[in-house]
BALUM-128649 format. One record per residue: residue number from 1; residue in three letters; x negated, y, z negated of N, C-alpha, C in turn. Coordinates in nm, 3 decimals. Atoms other than C-alpha are relative to their C-alpha. Last residue first. Layout:
N
+-----+------+---------+---------+---------+---------+---------+---------+---------+---------+---------+
! seq ! type !    n_xx !    n_yy !    n_zz !   ca_xx !   ca_yy !   ca_zz !    c_xx !    c_yy !    c_zz !
+-----+------+---------+---------+---------+---------+---------+---------+---------+---------+---------+
! NUM !  ALA !       X !       Y !       Z !       X !       Y !       Z !       X !       Y !       Z !
...
+-----+------+---------+---------+---------+---------+---------+---------+---------+---------+---------+
This chain:
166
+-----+------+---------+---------+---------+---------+---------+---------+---------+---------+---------+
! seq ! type !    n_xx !    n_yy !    n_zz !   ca_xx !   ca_yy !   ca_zz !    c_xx !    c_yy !    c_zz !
+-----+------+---------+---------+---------+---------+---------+---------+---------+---------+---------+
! 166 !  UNK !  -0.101 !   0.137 !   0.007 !   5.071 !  -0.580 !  -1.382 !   0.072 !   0.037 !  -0.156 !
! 165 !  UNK !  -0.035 !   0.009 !   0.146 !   4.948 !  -0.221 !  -1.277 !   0.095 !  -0.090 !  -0.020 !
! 164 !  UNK !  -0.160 !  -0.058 !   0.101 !   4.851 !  -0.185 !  -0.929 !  -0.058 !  -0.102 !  -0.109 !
! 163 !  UNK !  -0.006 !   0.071 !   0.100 !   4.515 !  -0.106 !  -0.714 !   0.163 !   0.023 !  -0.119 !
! 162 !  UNK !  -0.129 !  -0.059 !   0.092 !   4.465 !  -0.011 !  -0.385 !   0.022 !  -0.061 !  -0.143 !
! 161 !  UNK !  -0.095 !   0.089 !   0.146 !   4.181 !  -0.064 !  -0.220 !   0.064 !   0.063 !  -0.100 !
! 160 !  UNK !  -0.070 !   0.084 !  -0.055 !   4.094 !   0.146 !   0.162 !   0.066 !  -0.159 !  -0.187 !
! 159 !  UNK !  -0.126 !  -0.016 !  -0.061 !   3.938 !   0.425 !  -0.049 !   0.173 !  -0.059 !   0.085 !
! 158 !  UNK !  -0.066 !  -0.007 !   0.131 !   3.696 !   0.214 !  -0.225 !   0.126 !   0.093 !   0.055 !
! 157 !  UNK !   0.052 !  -0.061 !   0.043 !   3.573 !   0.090 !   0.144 !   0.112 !   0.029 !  -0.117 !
! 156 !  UNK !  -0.114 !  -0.063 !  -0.013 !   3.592 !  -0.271 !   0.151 !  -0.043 !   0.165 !  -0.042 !
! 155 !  UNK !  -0.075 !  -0.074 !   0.131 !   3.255 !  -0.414 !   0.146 !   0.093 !  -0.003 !   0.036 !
! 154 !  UNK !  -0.037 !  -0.162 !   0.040 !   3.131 !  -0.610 !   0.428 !   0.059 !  -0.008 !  -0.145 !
! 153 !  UNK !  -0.152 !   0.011 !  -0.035 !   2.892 !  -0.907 !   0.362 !   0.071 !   0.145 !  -0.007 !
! 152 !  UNK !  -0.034 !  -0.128 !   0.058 !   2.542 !  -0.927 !   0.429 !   0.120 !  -0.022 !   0.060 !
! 151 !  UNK !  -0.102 !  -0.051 !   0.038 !   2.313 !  -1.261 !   0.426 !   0.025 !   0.149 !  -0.035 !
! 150 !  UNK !  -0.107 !   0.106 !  -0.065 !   2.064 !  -1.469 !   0.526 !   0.123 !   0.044 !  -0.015 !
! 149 !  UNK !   0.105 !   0.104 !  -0.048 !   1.750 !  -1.195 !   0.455 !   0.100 !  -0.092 !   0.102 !
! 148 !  UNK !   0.057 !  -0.022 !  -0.096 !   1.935 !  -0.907 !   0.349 !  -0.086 !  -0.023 !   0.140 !
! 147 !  UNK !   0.114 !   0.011 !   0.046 !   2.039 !  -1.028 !  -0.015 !  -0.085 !   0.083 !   0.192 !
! 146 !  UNK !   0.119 !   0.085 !  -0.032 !   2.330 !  -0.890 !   0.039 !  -0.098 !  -0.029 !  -0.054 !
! 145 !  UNK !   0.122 !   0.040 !   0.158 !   2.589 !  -0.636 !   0.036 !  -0.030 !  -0.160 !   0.035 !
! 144 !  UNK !   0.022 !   0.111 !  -0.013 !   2.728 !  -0.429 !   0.344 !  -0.052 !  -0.051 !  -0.067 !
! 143 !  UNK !   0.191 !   0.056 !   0.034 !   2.827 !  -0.089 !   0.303 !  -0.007 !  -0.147 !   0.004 !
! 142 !  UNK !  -0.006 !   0.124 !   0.067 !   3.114 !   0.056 !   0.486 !  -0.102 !  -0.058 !  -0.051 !
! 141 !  UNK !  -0.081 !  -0.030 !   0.109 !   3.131 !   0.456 !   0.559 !   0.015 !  -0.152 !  -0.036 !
! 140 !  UNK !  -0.134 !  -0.013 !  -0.024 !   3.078 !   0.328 !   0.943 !   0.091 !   0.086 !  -0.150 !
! 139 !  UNK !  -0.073 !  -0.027 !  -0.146 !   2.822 !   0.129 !   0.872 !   0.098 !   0.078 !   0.002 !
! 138 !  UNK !  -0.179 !  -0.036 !   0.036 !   2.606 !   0.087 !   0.535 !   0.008 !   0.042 !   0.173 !
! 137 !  UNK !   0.017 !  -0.134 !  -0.035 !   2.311 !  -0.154 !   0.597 !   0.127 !   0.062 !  -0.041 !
! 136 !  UNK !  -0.090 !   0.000 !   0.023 !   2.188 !  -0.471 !   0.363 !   0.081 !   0.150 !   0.115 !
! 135 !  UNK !  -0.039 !  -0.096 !   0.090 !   1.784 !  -0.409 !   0.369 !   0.205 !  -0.004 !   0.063 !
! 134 !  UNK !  -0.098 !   0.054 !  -0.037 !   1.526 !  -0.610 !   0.527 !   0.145 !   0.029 !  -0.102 !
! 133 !  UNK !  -0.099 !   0.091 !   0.142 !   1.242 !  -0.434 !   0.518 !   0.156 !  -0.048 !   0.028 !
! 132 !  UNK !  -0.150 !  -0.010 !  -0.007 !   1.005 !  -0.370 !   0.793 !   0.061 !  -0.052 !  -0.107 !
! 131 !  UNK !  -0.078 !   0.156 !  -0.027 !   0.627 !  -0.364 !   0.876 !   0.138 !   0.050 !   0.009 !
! 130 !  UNK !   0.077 !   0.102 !   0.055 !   0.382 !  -0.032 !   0.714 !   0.073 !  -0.198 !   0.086 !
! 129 !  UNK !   0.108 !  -0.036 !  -0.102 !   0.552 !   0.223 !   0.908 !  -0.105 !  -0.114 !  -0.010 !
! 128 !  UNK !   0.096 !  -0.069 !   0.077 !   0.862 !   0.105 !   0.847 !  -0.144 !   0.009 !   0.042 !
! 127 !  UNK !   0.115 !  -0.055 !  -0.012 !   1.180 !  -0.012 !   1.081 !  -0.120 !   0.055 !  -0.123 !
! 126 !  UNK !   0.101 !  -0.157 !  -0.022 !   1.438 !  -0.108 !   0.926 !  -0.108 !   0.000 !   0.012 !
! 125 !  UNK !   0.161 !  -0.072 !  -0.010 !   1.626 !  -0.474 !   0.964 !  -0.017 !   0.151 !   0.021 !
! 124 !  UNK !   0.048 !  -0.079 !   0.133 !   1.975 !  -0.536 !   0.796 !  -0.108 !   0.025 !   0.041 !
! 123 !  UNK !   0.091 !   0.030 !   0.047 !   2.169 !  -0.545 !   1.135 !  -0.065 !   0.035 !  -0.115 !
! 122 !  UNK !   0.053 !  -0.069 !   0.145 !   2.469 !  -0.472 !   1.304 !  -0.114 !  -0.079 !  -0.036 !
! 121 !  UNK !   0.115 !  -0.050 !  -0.047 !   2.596 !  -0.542 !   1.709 !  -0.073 !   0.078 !  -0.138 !
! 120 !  UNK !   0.031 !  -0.131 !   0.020 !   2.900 !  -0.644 !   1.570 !  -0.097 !   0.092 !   0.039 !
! 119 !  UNK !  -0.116 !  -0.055 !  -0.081 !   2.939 !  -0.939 !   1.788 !   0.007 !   0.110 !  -0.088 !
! 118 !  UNK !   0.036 !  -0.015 !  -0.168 !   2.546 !  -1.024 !   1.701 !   0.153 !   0.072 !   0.047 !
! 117 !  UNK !  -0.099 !   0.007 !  -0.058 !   2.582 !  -0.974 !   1.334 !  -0.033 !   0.042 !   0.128 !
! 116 !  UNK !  -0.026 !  -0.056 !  -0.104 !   2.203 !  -1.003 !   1.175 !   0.156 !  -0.057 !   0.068 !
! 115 !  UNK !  -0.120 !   0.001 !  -0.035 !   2.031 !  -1.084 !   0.901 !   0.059 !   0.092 !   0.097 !
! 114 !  UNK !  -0.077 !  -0.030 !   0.088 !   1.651 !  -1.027 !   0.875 !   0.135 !  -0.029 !   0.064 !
! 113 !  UNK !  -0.049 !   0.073 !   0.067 !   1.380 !  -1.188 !   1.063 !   0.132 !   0.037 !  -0.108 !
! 112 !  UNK !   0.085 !   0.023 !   0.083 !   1.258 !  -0.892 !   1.218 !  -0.024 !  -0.098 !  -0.092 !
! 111 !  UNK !  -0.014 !  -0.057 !   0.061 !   1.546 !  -0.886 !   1.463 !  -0.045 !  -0.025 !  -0.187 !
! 110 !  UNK !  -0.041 !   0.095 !   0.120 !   1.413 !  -1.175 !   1.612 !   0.050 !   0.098 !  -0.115 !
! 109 !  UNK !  -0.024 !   0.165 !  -0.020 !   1.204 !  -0.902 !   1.811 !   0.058 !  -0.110 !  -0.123 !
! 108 !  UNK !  -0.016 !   0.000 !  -0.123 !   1.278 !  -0.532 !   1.792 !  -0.013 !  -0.155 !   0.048 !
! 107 !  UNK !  -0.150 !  -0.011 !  -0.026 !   1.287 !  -0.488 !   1.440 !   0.036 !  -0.047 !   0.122 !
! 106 !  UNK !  -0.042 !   0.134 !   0.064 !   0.905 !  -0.536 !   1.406 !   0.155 !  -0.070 !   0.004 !
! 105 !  UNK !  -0.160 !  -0.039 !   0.078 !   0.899 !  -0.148 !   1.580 !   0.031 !  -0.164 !   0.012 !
! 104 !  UNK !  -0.052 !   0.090 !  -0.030 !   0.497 !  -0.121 !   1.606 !   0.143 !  -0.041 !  -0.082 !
! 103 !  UNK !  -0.052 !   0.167 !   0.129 !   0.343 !   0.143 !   1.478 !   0.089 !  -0.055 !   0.097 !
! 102 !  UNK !   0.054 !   0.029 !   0.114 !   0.180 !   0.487 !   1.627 !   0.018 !  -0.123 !  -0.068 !
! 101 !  UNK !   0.139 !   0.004 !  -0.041 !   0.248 !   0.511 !   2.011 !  -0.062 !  -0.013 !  -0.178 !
! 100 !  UNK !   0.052 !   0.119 !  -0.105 !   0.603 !   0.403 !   1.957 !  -0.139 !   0.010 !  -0.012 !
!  99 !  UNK !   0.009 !  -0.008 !  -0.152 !   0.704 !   0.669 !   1.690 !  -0.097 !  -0.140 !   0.042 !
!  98 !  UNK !  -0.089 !   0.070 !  -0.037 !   0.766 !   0.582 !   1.304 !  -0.034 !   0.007 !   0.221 !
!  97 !  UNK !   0.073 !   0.137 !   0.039 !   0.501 !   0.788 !   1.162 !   0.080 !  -0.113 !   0.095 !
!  96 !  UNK !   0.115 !   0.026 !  -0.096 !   0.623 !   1.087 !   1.372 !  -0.087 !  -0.157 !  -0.065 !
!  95 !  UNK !  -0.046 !   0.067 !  -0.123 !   1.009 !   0.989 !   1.196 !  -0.190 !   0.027 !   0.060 !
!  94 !  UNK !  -0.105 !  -0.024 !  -0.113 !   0.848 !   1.077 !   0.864 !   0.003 !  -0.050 !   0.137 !
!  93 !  UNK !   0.109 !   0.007 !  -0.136 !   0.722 !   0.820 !   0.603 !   0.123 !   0.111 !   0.104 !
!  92 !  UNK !  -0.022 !  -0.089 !  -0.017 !   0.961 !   0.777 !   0.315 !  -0.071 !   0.049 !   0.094 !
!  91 !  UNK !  -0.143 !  -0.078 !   0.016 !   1.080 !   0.432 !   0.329 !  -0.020 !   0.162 !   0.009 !
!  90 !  UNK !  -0.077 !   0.083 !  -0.121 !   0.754 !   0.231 !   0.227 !   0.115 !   0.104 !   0.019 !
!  89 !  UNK !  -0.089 !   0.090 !   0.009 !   0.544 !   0.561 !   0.051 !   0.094 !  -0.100 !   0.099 !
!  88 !  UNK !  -0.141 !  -0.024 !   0.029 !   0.331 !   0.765 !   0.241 !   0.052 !  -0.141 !  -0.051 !
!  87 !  UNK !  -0.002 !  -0.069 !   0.126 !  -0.029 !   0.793 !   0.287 !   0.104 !   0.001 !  -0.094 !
!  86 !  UNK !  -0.006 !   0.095 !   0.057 !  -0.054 !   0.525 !   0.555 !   0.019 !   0.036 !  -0.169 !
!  85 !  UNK !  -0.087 !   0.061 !   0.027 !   0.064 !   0.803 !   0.775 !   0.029 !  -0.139 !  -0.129 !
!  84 !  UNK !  -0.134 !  -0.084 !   0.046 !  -0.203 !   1.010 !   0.785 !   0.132 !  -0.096 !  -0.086 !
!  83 !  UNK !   0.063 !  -0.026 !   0.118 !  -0.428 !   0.757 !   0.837 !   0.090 !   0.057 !  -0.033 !
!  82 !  UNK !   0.050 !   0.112 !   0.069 !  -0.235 !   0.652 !   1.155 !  -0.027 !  -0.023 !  -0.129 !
!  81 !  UNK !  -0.154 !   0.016 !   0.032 !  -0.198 !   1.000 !   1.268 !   0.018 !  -0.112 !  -0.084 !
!  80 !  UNK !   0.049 !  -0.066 !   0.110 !  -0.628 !   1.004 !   1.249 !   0.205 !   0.018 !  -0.048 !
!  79 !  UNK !   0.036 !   0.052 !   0.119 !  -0.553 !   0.704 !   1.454 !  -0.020 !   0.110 !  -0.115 !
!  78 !  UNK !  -0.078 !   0.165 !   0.052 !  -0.337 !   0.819 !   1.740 !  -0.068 !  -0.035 !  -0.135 !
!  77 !  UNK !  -0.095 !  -0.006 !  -0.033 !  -0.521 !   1.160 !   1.793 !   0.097 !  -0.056 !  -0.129 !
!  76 !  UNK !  -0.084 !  -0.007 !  -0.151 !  -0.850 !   1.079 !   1.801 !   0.149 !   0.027 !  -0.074 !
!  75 !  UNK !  -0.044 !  -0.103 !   0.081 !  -1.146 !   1.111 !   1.504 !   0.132 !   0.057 !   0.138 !
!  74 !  UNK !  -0.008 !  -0.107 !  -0.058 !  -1.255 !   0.769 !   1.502 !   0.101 !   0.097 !  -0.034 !
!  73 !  UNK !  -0.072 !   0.071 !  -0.152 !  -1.297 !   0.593 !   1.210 !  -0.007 !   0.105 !   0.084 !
!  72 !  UNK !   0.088 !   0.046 !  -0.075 !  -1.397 !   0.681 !   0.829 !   0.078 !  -0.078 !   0.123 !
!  71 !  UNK !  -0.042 !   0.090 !  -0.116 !  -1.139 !   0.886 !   0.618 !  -0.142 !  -0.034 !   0.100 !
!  70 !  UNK !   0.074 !  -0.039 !  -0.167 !  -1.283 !   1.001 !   0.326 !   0.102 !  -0.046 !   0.084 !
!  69 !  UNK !   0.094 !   0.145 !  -0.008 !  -1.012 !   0.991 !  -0.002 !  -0.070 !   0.022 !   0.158 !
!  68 !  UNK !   0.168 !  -0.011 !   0.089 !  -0.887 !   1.287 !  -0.183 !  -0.074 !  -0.119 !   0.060 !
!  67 !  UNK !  -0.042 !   0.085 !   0.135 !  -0.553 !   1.210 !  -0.015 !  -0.073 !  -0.027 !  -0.057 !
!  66 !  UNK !  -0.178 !   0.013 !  -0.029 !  -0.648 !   1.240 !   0.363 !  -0.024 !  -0.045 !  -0.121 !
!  65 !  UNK !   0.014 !   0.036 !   0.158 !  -1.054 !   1.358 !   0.395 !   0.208 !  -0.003 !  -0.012 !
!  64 !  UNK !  -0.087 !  -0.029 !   0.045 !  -1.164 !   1.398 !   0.732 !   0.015 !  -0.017 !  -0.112 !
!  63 !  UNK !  -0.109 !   0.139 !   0.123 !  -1.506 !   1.419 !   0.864 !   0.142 !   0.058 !   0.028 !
!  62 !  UNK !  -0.104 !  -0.031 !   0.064 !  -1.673 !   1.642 !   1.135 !   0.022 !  -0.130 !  -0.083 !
!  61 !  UNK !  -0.109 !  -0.087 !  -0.082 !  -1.933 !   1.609 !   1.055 !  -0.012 !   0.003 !   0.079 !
!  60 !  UNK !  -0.008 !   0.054 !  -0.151 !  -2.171 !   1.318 !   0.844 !   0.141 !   0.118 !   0.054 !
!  59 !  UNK !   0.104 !  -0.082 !  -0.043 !  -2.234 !   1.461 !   0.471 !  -0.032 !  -0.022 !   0.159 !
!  58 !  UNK !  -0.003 !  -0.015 !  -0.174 !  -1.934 !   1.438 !   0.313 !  -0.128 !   0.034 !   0.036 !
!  57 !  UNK !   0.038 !  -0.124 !  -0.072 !  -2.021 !   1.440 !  -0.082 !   0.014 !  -0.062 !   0.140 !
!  56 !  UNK !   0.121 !  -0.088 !  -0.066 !  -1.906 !   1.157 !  -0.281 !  -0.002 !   0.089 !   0.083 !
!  55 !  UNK !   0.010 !   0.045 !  -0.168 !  -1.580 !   0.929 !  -0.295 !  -0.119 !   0.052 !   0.041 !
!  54 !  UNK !   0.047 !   0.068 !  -0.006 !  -1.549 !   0.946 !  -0.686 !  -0.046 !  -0.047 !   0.133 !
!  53 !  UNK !  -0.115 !   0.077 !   0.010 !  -1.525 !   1.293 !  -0.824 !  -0.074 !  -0.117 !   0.087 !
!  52 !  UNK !  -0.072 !   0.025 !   0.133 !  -1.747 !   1.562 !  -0.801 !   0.090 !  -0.131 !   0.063 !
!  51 !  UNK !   0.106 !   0.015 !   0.114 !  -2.064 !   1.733 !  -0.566 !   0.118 !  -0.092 !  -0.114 !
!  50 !  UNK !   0.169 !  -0.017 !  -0.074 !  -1.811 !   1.928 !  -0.358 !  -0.081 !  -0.039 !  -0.137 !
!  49 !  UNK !   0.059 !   0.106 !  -0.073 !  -1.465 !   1.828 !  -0.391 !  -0.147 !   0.004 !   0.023 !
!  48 !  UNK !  -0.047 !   0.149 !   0.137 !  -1.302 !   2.091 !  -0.691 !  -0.119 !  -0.098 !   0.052 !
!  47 !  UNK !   0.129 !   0.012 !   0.121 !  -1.527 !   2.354 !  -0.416 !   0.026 !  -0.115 !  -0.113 !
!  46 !  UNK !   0.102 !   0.050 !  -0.073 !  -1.226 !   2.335 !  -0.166 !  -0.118 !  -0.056 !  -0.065 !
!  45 !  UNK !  -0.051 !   0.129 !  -0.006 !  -0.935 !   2.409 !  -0.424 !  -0.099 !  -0.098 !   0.083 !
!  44 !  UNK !  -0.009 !   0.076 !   0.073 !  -1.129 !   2.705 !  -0.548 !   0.024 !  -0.120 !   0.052 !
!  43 !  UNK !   0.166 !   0.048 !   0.002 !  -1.263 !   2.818 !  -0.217 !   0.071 !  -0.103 !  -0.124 !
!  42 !  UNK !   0.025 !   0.131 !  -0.057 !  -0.852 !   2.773 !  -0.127 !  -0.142 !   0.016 !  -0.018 !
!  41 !  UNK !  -0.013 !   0.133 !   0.017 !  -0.789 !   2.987 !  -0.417 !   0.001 !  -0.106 !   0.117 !
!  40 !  UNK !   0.037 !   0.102 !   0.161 !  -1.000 !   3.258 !  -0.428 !   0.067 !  -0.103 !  -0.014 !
!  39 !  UNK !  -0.072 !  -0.066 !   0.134 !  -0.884 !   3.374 !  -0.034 !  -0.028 !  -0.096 !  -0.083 !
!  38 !  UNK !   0.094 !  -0.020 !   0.114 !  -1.167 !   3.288 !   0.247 !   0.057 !   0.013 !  -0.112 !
!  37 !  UNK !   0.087 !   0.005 !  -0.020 !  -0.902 !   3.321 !   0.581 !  -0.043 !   0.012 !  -0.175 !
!  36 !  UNK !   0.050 !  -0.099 !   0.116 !  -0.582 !   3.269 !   0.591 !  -0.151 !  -0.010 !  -0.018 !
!  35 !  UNK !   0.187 !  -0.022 !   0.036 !  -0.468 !   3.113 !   0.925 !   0.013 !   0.105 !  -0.077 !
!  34 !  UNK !   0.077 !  -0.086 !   0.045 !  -0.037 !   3.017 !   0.995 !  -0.178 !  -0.039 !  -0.076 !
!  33 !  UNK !   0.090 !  -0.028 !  -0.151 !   0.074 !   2.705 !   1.170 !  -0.085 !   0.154 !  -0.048 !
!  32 !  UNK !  -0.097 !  -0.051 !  -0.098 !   0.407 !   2.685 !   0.933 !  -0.134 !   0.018 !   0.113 !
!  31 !  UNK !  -0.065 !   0.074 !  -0.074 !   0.251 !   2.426 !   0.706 !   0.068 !   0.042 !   0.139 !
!  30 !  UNK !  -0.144 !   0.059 !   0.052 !  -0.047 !   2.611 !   0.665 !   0.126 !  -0.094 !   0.027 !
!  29 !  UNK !  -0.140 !  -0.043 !  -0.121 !  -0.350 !   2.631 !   0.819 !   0.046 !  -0.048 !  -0.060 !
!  28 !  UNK !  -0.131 !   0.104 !   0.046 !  -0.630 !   2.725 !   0.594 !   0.104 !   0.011 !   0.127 !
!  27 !  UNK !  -0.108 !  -0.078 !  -0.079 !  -0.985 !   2.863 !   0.712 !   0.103 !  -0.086 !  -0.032 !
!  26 !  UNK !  -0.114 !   0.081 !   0.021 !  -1.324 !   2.833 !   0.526 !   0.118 !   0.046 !   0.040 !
!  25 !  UNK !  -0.108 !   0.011 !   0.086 !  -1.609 !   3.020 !   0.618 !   0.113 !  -0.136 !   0.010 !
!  24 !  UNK !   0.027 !  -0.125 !   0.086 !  -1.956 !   3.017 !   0.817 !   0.129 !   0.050 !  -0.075 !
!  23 !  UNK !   0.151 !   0.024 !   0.079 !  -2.053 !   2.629 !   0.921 !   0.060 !   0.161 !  -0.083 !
!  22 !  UNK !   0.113 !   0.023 !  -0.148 !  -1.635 !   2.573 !   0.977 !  -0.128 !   0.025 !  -0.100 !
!  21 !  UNK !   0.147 !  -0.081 !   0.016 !  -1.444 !   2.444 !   0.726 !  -0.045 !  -0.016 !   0.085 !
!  20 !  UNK !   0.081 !  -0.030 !  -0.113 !  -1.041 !   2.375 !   0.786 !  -0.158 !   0.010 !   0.003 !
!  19 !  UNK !   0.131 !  -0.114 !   0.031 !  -0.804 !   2.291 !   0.539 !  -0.101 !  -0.042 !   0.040 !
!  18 !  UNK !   0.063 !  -0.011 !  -0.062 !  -0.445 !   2.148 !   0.626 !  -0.102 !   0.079 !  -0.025 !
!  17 !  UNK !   0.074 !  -0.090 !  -0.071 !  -0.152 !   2.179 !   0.392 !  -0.114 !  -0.049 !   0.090 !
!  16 !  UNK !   0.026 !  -0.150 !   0.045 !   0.084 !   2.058 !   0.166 !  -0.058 !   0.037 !   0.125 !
!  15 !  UNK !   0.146 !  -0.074 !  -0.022 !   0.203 !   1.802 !   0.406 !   0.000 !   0.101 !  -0.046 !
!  14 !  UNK !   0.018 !  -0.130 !  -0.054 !   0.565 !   1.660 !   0.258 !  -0.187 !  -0.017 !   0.013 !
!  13 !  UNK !   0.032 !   0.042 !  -0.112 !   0.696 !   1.301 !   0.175 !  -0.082 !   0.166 !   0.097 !
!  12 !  UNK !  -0.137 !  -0.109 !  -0.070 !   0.801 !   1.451 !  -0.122 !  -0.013 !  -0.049 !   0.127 !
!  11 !  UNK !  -0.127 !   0.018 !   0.070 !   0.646 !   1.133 !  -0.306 !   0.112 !   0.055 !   0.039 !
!  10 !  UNK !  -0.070 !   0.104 !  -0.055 !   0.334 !   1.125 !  -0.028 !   0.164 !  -0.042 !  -0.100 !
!   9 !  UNK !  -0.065 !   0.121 !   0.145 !   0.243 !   1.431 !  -0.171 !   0.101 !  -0.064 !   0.079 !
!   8 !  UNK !  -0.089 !   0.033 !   0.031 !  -0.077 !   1.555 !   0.098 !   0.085 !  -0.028 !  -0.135 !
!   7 !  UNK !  -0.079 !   0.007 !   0.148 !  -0.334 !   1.782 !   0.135 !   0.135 !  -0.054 !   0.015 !
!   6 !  UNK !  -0.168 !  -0.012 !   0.001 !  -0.535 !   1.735 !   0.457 !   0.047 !  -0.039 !  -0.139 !
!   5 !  UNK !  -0.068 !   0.045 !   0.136 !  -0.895 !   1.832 !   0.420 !   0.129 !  -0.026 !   0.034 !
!   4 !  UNK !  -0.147 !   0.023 !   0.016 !  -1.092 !   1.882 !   0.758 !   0.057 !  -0.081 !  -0.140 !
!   3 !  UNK !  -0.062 !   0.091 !   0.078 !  -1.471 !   1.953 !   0.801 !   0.181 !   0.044 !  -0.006 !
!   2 !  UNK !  -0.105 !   0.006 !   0.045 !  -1.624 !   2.102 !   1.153 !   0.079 !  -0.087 !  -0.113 !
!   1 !  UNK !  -0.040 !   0.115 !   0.080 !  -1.936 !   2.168 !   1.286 !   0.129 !   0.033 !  -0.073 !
+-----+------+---------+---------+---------+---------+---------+---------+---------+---------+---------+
């Protein structure tokens, strides 16, 4: 039998860690792929969850647990990525959140509804893991301002304006 902790901070967008229980110890994999076996502080950090706080005791394995919270669903691939992913802030999510087989790229038709230069070939839609935002883009060193929706106009860049003294 097998339980799984994943420690995330969806703010750094980073995976602390990965923690492992089999029936006869506890085993960490780190971010780099490295196994520590039994050391005082992953029992500590393991034991916080047992018996406390508000989600209850695991008692169906394997589980998962993403962000102090169970995860219930299957335990495949694609969806436990899925979970993963929903952990993260709009915008900071990494590119594996973003892949084809995980989310759907909203951008791709009607360019998501957001503004759009066809003979520039530019656009304010981004991708997210959650949908898409519609977001003004910079090009080129040029930024484009907007509301994002019906509208984005170029800038000038501050280099290209000159300014005199009347």
């Amino acid at each position: 039998m097998l339980l799984v902790f994943i420690k995330m901070d969806p703010s750094k967008g980073l995976c602390i860690g990965i923690y492992v229980k089999t029936c006869s110890s506890w085993w960490t994999i780190g971010a780099r792929g490295k196994r520590r076996e039994d050391s005082p502080k992953n029992f500590a950090w393991n034991y916080t969850y047992i018996g406390k706080g508000s989600r209850g005791d695991v008692t169906i394995l394997p589980t998962l647990v993403v962000n102090n919270g169970q995860y219930r669903g299957k335990l495949e691939n694609g969806v436990v990525l899925k979970a993963i992913c929903s952990g993260f802030e709009e915008k900071t999510e990494p590119a594996a959140c973003l892949s084809d087989g995980v989310e759907t790229n909203e951008c791709l038709e009607n360019n998501g509804g957001c503004w759009h230069d066809k003979s520039a070939n530019v656009t304010a839609c981004k991708d997210t893991f959650r949908g898409r935002v519609c977001e003004c883009p910079l090009v080129d060193g040029v930024q484009f301002k907007g509301d994002g929706y019906t509208s984005c106009v170029e800038c000038k860049k501050l280099a290209d304006v000159h300014f005199s003294l009347i």
